[in-house]
C-alpha positions in Angstrom: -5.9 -183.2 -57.3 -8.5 -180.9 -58.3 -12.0 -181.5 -56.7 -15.5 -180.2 -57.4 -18.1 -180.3 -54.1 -22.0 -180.9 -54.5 -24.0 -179.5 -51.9 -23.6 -175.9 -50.3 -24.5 -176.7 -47.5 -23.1 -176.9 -43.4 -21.0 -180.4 -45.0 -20.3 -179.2 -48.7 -18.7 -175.7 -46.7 -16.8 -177.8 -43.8 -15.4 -179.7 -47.0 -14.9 -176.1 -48.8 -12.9 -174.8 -45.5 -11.0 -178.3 -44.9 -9.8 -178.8 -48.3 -7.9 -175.2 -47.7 -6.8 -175.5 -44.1 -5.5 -179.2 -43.5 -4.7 -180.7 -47.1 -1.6 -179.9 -49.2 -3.1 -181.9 -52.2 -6.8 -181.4 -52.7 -7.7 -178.3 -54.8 -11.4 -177.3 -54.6 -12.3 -175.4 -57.6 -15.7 -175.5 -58.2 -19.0 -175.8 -56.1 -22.4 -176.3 -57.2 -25.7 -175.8 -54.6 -29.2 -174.9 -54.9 -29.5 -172.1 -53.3 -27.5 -168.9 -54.6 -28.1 -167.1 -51.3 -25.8 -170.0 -49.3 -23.3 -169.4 -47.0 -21.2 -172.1 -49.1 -21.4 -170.7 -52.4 -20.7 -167.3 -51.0 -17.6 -168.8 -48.9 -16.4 -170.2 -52.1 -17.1 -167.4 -54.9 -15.1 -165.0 -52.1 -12.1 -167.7 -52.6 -12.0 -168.1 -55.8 -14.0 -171.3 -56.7 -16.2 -171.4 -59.3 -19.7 -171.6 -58.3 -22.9 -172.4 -59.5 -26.3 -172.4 -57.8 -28.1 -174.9 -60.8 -27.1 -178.2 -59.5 -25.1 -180.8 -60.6 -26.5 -179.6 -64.7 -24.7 -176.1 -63.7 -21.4 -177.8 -62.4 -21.1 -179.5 -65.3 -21.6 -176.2 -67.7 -18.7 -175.0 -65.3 -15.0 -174.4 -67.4 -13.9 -176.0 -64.3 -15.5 -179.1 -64.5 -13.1 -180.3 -67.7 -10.4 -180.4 -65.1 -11.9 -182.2 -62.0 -10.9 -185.8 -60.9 -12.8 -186.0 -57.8 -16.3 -185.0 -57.0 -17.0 -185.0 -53.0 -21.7 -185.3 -53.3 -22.4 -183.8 -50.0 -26.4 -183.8 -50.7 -28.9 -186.3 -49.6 -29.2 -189.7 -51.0 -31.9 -189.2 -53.1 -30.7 -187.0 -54.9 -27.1 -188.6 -54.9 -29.0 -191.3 -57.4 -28.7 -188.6 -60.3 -25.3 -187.1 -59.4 -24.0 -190.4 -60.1 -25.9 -191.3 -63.0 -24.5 -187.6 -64.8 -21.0 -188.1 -63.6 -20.4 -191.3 -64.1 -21.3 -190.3 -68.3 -18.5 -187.8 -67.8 -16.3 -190.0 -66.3 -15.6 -188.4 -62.7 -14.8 -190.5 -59.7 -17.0 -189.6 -56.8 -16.9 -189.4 -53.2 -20.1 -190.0 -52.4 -20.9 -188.6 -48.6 -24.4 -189.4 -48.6 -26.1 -192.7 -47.3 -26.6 -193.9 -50.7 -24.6 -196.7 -51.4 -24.0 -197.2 -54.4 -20.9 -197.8 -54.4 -18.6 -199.7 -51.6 -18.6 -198.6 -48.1 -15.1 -197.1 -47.1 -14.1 -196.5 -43.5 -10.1 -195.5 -43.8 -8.8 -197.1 -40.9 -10.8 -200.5 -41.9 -10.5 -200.8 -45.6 -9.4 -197.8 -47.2 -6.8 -199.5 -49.4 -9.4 -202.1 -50.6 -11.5 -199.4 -53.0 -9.6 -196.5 -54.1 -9.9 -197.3 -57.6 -13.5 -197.7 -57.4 -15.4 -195.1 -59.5 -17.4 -194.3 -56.7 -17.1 -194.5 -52.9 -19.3 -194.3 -50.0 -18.2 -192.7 -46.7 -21.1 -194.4 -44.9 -22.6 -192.1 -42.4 -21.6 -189.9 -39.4 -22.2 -192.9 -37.1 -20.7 -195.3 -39.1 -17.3 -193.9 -39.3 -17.4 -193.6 -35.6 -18.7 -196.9 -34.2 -17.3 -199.1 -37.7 -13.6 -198.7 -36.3 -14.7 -200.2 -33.1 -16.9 -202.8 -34.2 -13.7 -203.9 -36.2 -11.5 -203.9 -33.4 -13.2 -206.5 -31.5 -13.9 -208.3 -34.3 -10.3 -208.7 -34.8 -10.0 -210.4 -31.6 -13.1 -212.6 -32.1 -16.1 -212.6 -34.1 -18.6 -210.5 -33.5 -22.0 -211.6 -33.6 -24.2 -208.7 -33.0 -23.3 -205.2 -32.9 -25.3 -202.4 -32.0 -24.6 -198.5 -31.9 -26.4 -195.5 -31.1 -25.0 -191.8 -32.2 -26.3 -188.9 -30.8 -25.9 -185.9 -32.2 -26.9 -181.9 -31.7 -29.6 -181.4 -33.6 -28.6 -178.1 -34.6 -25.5 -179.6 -36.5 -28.3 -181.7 -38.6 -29.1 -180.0 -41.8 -31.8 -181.4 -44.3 -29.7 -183.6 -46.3 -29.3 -185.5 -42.8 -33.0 -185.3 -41.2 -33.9 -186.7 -45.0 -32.1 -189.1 -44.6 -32.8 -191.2 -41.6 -34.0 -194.1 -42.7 -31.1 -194.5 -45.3 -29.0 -193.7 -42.2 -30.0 -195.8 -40.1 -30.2 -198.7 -42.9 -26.6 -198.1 -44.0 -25.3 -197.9 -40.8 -26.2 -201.2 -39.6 -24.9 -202.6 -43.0 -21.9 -200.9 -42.9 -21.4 -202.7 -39.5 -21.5 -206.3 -41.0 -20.0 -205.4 -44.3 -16.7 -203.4 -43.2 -16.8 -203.9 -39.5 -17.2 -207.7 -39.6 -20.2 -208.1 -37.2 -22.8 -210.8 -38.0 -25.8 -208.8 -37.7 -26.2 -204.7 -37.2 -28.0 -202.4 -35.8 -27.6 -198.8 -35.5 -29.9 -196.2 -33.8 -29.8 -192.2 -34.5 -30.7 -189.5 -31.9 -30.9 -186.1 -32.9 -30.7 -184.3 -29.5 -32.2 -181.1 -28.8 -30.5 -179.7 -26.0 -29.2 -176.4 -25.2 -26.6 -175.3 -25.5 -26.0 -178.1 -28.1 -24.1 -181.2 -26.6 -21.1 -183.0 -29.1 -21.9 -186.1 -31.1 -21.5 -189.4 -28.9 -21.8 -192.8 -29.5 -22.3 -196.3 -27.5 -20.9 -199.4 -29.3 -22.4 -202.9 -27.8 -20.5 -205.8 -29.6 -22.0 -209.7 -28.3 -19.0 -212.4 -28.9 -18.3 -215.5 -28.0 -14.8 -215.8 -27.3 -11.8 -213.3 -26.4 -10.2 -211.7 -23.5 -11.3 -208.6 -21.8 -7.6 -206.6 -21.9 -7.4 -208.0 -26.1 -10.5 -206.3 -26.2 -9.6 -203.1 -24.6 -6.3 -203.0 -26.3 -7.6 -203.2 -29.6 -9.9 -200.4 -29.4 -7.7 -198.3 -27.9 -5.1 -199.0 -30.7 -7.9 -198.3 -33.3 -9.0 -195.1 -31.1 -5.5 -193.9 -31.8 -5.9 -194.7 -35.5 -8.6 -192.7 -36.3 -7.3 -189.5 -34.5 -4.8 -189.4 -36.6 -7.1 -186.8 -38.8 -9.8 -187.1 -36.5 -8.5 -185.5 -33.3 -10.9 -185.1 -31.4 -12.1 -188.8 -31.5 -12.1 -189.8 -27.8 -13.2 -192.5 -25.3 -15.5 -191.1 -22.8 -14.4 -194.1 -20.9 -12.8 -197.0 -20.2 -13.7 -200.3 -22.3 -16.4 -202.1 -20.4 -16.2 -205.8 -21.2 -18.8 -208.2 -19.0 -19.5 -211.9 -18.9 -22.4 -213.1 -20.0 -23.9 -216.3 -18.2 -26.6 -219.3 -18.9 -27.9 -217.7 -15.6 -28.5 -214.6 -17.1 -28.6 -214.2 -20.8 -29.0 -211.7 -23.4 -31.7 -212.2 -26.0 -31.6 -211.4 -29.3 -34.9 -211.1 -31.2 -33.1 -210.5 -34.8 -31.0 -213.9 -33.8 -34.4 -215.6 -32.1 -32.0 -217.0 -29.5 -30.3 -216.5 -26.0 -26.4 -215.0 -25.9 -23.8 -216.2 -23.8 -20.0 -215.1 -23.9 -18.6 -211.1 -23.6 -20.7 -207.8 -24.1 -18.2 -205.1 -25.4 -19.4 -201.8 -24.3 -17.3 -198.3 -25.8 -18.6 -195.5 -24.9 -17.2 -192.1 -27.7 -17.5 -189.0 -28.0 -16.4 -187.0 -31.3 -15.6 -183.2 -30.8 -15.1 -180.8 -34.3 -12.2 -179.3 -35.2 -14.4 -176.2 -35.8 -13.5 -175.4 -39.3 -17.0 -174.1 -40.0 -19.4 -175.2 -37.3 -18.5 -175.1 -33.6 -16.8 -178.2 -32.0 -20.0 -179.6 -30.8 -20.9 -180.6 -34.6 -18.5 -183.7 -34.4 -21.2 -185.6 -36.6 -19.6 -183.4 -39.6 -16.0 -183.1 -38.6 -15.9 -187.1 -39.0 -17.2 -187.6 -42.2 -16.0 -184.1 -43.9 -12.2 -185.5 -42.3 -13.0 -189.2 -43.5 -13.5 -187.6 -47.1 -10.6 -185.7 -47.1 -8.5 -188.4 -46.1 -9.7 -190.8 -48.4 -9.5 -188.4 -51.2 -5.9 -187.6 -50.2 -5.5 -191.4 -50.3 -6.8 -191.6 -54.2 -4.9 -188.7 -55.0 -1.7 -190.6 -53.8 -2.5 -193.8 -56.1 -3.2 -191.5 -59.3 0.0 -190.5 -58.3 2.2 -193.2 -58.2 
C-alpha cells in the first residue's frame, strides 16, 4: 500500500525508517515537513521518496500524491485540523498520530478491527497505547470504575509536536481510557523527565473495581502484555501485578466520583523500551505509537485487500 508521511520530524522519520525495515506491505513514497534542512526529509530524499519541505499544500503538488492510499499526520494536533480538512477533499484515508481526535480512537490489541474502514483514525497518544491495553484487561474481568495512568518519558525523545501538545495529551488520554479501555472515568498524567542519561518511557496503571479476583486480574494483563509485544517488543512489566483490597476501614476517595471506594486497586507497573530504528531505545514513547501505526496500517492494507 503506498503511504505518504506528514511531519519530518523524530516520529514522521521513525515511521520513514519502520515502514522500510519491519513491513513487507507499506510503501512510503512521499514526505512532506517544514523544514528543508530536516533530518527526515534528508533520510528520505537519500531513499528515494519524494519530498517536499511546503507542507501538506506541497505534498499534494507531489506526482506521488495521485497514488497514495494512506497518509500517516505525524505533526501536532493543531495543525492536524487542516491536514484533514485538505485530504479528506482529495479523498485520502489518514492515520492520524497526533492527539486530535477527530476521528475514532484505535488501540490494535483493543479495537482495531472495529474502524479500519474509517476515513480517518486516531492512534491516541504514547501513553495511551501503553496503559489502554491494560485498562482493558481488567476491565474484562470486571468493570472498571476509575482508571488512572501516569507515562513518563525522556524528555529528550519529546519533540515540539509533543510539548504542544500536552493538554490535548493529556485530554485524549484519559478519554481514550473510558472510550476503548472501558473504564468509567479517566485520568492520565504526563511527565517529561529530564534525567541524564535519558531514562525509557514508563508507565503506572491504577484501575479501582469492585469485583474480580486478584490472579483473573494478573492473568489478563499478562495475556494482553503478550499481545502487544507482538510488534511492540520491548513492552514489559517492570513487575508483578499488584492487586490490594480495599476496605470501609480504609477507603479511597475519589474527588471526580465525590464518593469513598471500596473493592480491588489494580496496580501495573510498564516500561516501554525502542526498537531503536531512529532514536535510541530509551525513546519507547515513539517506538509505541510509530509500531501502533504501522500495524494498523498493515491492518487496512489487508482489508483493501481482500
Amino acid at each position: 500500500m503506498k503511504t505518504a508521511i506528514i511531519g519530518s520530524g523524530n516520529i514522521g522519520t521513525d515511521l520513514l525508517i519502520k515502514s522500510q525495515q519491519a513491513s513487507e506491505t507499506i510503501d512510503v513514497v512521499a514526505m512532506c515537513g517544514i523544514d528543508p534542512d530536516s533530518d527526515g526529509l534528508a533520510r528520505a530524499n537519500s531513499q528515494g521518496v519524494a519530498t517536499t519541505s511546503a507542507g501538506i499544500e506541497g505534498l499534494v503538488g507531489l506526482d506521488e500524491f495521485a497514488d497514495v492510499e494512506l497518509v500517516f499526520d505525524a505533526t501536532s494536533a493543531g495543525a492536524h485540523l487542516h491536514h484533514n480538512a485538505v485530504l479528506q477533499k482529495h479523498g485520502k484515508r489518514i492515520l492520524d498520530l497526533t492527539p486530535a481526535a477527530i476521528g475514532p480512537y484505535v488501540v490494535p490489541t483493543v479495537n482495531l478491527d472495529e474502524h479500519l474502514d474509517a476515513p480517518n483514525l486516531n492512534m491516541v497518544t504514547c501513553g495511551g497505547q501503553a496503559t489502554v491495553p491494560i485498562v482493558a484487561a481488567v476491565a474484562a474481568v470486571a468493570p472498571v470504575e476509575y482508571g488512572e495512568i501516569v507515562s513518563s518519558v525522556a524528555s529528550v525523545s519529546a519533540g515540539p509536536g509533543t510539548r504542544a501538545n500536552i493538554d490535548e495529551f493529556t485530554e485524549t488520554t484519559a478519554k481514550a481510557l473510558e472510550v476503548v479501555g472501558g473504564a468509567g472515568l479517566g485520568k492520565a498524567i504526563i511527565v517529561l523527565n529530564p534525567a541524564d542519561p535519558p531514562l525509557i518511557m514508563r508507565n503506572t496503571v491504577f484501575c479501582l473495581t469492585q469485583n474480580g479476583e486478584p490472579d483473573d486480574f494478573r492473568q489478563s494483563v499478562a495475556k494482553t502484555v503478550e499481545q502487544v509485544q507482538q510488534y511492540v517488543p520491548g513492552y514489559r512489566l517492570k513487575q508483578q501485578v499488584q492487586v490490594d483490597k480495599i476496605t470501609d476501614a480504609d477507603p479511597v476517595r475519589i474527588p471526580q466520583l465525590d464518593r469513598k471506594f471500596t473493592g480491588w486497586k489494580v496496580s501495573v507497573f510498564l516500561e516501554v523500551e525502542g526498537a531503536g530504528h531512529y532514536l535510541p531505545p530509551y525513546a519507547g514513547n515513539l517506538d509505541i505509537m510509530t509500531s501502533a501505526a504501522i500495524r494498523t496500517a498493515e491492518q487496512i492494507e489487508a482489508r483493501t485487500r481482500v
